[in-house]
C-alpha positions in Angstrom: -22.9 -6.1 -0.3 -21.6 -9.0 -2.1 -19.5 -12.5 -0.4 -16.8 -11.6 -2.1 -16.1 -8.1 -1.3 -13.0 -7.9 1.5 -13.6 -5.3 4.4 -10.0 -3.5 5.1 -10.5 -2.6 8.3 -8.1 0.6 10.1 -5.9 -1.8 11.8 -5.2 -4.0 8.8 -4.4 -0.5 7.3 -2.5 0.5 9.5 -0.1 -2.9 9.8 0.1 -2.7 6.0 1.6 1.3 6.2 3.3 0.1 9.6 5.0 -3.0 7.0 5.5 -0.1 4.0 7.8 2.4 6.5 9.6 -0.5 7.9 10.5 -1.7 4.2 11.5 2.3 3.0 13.6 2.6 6.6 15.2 -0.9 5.2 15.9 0.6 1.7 17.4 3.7 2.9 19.4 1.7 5.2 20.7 0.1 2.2 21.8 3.1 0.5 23.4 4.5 3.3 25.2 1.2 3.7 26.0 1.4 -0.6 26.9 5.3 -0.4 29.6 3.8 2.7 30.8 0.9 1.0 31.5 3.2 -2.3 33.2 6.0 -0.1 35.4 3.5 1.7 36.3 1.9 -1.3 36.5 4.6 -3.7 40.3 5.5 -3.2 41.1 1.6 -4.2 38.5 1.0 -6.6 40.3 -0.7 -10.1 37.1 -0.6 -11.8 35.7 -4.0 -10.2 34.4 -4.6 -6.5 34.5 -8.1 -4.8 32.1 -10.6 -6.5 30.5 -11.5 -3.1 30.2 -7.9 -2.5 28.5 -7.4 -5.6 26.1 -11.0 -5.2 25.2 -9.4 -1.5 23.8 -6.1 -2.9 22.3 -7.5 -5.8 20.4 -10.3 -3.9 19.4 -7.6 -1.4 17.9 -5.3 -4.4 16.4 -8.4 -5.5 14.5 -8.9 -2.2 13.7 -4.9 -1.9 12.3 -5.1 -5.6 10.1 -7.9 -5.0 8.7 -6.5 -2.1 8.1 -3.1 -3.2 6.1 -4.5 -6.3 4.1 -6.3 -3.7 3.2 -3.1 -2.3 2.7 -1.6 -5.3 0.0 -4.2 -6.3 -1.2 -3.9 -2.4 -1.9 -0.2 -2.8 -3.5 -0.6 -6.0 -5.7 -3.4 -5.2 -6.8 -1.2 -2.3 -6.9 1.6 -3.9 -9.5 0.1 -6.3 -11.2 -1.8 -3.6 -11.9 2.1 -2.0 -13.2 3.3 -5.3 -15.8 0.3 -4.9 -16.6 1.0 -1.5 -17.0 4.7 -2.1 -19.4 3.9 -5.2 -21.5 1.3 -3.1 -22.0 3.8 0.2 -22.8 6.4 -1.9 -25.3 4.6 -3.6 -26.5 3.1 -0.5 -26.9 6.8 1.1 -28.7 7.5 -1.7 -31.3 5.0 -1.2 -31.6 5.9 1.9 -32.1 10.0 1.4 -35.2 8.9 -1.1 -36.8 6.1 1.5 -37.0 8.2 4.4 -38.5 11.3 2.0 -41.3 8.6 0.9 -41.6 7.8 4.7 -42.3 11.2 5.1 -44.6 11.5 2.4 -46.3 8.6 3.9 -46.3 9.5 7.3 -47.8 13.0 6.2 -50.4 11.8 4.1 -52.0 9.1 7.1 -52.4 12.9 9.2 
């Protein structure tokens, strides 16, 4: 294995899925705070809503889009980082299936 090649361990895995349901229970949160807001205001709506209404829930999507792309990238860069983890062990198994055969060999032939 190479210097440069990060080890994801279970727990880091787990805190990064732990971070993602935390962020979807906050976005859902949201909605159901929007779907509320639009109810409640629906009978008075004159086809505007308050500006610092509207600044709130924009800066909030904001925040929620950022992060998600950070996941995104996250679950790609480990996805990739398990395709090259899978190709090495396999690879490594490998080598190992044909060194204990010529160990065999070996140890057959000395008999």
């Amino acid at each position: 294995m190479s210097d440069s090649t990060a080890v994801i361990t279970q727990e880091q895995l787990r805190q990064f899925f732990e971070r993602a349901s935390q962020a979807e229970q906050l976005a859902q949160a949201l909605s159901q705070q929007i779907e509320t807001i639009k109810a409640s205001a629906a009978p008075q709506l004159s086809g505007s809503i308050d500006d610092t209404m509207r600044d709130t829930i924009v800066s909030r999507l904001k925040g929620l889009k950022t992060e998600v792309l950070t996941m995104e990238k996250n679950i790609k860069n480990l996805e990739d980082e398990n395709d090259k983890l899978t190709k090495e062990r396999d690879a490594l198994e490998y080598r190992v299936k044909h060194m204990r055969e010529a160990l065999k060999q070996y140890s057959d032939n000395k008999k």
